[in-house]
N, C-alpha and C positions, 0 to 999 in steps of 0.2 A: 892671742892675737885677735883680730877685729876682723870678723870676714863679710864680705858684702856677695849675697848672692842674685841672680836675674832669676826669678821664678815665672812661669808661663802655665796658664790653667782655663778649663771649658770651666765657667763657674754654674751649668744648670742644674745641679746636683749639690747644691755649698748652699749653706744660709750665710752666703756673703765671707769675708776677710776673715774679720776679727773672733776668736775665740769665744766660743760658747759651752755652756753648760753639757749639750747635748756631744758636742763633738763632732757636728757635722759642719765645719768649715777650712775652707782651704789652708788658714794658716794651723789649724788642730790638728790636720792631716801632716802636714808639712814639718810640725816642731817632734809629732810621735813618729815622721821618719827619720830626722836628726837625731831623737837620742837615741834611736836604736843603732844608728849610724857611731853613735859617739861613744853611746854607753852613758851615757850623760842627760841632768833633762838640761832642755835648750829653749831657751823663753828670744823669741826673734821682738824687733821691728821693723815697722814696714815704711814706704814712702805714702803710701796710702791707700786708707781703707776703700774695699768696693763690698756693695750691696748684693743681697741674695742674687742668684741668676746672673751677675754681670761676671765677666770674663776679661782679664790678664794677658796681653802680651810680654809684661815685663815689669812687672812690679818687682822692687827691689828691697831686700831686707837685710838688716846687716846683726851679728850675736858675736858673741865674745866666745873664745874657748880658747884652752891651754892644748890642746890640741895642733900638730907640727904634721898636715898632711898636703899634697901638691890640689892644686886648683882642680885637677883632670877628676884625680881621686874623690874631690866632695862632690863632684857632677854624678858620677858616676856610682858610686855609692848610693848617695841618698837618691836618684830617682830607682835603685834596681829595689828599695822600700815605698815607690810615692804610687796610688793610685795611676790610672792609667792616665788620665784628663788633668792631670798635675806634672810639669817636667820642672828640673832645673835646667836654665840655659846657659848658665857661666856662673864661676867663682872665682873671687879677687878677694885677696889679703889686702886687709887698708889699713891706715893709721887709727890712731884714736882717737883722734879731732873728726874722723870723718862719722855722721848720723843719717841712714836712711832718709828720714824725714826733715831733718831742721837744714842739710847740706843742700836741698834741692832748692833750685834757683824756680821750676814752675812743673808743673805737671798736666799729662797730655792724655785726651780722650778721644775716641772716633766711636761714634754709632753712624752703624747700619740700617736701612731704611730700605724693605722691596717693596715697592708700587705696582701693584700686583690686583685685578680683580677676585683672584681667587688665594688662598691665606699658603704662606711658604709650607714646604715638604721636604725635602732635605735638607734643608739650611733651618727646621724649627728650633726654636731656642736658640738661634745664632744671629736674626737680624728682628728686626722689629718691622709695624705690618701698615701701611696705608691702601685701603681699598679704592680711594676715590684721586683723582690726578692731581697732582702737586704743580705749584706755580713759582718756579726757583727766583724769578725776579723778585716778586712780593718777599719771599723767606728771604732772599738776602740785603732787602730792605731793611724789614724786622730785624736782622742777625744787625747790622750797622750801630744799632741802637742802645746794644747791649755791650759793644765793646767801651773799652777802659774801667776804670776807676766808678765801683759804685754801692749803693746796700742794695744786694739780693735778698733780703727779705720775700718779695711776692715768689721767689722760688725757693724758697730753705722751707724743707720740711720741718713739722709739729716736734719732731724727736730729733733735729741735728743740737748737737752739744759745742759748736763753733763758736769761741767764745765773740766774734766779729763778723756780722754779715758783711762786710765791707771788700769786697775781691777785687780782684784787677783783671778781665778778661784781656787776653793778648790777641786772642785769635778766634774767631770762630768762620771757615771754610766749609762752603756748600759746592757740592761738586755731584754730578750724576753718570753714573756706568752704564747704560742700561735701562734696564730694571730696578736697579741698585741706587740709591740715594748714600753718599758718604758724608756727615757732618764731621768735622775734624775743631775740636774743642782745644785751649791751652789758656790755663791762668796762674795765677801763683798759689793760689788752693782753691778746693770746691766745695759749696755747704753739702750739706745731704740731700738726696735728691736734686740737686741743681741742675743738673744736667740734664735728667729726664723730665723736669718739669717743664726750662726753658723746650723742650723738643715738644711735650704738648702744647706749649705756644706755638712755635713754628709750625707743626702739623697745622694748626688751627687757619693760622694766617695762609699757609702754602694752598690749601682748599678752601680759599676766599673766602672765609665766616669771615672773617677779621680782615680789614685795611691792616697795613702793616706797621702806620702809627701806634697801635693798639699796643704792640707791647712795647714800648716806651709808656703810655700810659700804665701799664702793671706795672711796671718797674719804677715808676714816683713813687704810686699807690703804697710801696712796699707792706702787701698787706696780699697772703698766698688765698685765700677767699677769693678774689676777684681772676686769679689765673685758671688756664688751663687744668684738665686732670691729670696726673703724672704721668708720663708714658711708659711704656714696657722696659722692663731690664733688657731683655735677650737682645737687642741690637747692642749693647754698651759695650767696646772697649776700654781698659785702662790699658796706655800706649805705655806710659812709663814715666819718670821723673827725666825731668834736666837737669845735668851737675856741670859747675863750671868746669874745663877742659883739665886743670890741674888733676882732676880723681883720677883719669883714665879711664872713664867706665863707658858699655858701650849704650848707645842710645837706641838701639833696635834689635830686635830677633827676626830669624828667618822667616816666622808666621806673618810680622809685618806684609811681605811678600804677599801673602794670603789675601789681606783683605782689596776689595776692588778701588 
């Protein structure tokens, strides 16, 4: 059968998603706890890859096996194998038509942002860092800009393999806790680095270097020379994929809860 699992994971200790040589990433951790789980090796896919340092509330992957065990049992099983900063949060038997990746309708991101004079301490590696005060009107000027249909070029990194700069931003939500800065991201896919690049534009504009026409201007340019420098993984969440209603599957975990 075809099982679709919610995995949840602290990514500061992962060279990002995808399977490497070395063995140090979430889904390397993740597939050497399935087969031990199975007895079996178990090669997954994901709805999509995240970068060194960034961090999972629900990333979803789905693998085939001949294997006949209850949803409870592969929760529970493969995390009493998974690193401590790795859970599974749910497992569902799906059909065969259904694919991690090609079934999802858009996929959703929040970075974390503390504006802070002095640099985070229990939350390091968990939020990302602005020293100098942010101006949310200007950033959600700049954010206006970037919504719909467009070539992210000035923000796709030197090394994404995307056969299409061309994405469709649905959402991008600026909202403040605090201390806390929440961006909440949703398109129908992201190039590499996109997300943190556009957030060094933002930072940029938010502490007034930049009018907040400026990036509409980067974003014609489609040329990542003239943008911003990338910004830090540790604020990045991956929220999780959207499926049409028909899957069943859920769209949140309890951590959601967590972030401010």
């Amino acid at each position: 059968m075809r099982l679709a699992l919610g995995i949840s994971y602290n990514g500061q200790a992962y060279q990002g998603w995808q399977s490497q040589l070395s063995g140090q990433t979430v889904q390397d951790k993740l597939e050497l706890a399935l087969g031990k789980f199975t007895a079996q090796r178990v090669s997954t896919l994901c709805a999509g890859r995240t970068d060194a340092g960034v961090h999972g509330l629900m990333q979803v992957i789905h693998f085939d096996t001949p294997l006949d065990r209850t949803p409870h049992s592969w929760v529970r099983g493969t995390n009493a194998l998974l690193p401590r900063d790795i859970a599974v949060q749910w497992a569902q038997p799906m059909s065969a038509e259904f694919h991690s990746r090609a079934s999802a309708l858009s996929r959703r991101y929040a970075y974390l942002l503390l504006e802070s004079p002095v640099r985070p301490s229990v939350d390091a590696g968990q939020v990302g860092w602005a020293f100098k005060p942010l101006d949310q009107t200007a950033m959600a000027q700049a954010a206006s800009h970037l919504l719909g249909e467009h070539d992210f070029s000035s923000f796709r990194a030197a090394a994404c393999q995307a056969l299409s700069p061309v994405k469709t931003l649905q959402r991008l939500d600026i909202s403040r806790h605090g201390a806390y800065w929440r961006f909440e991201f949703e398109a129908n896919a992201f190039l590499h680095h996109m997300i943190r690049n556009i957030m060094g534009c933002l930072i940029t504009v938010g502490q007034l270097k930049k009018p907040p026409e400026w990036i509409k201007e980067v974003l014609l340019a489609r040329n990542r020379d003239i943008a911003a420098p990338t910004f830090s993984p540790h604020g990045l969440y991956f929220l999780g994929p959207r499926y049409a209603p028909h899957w069943g599957l859920p769209e949140r975990t309890p951590a959601f809860d967590r972030l401010p």
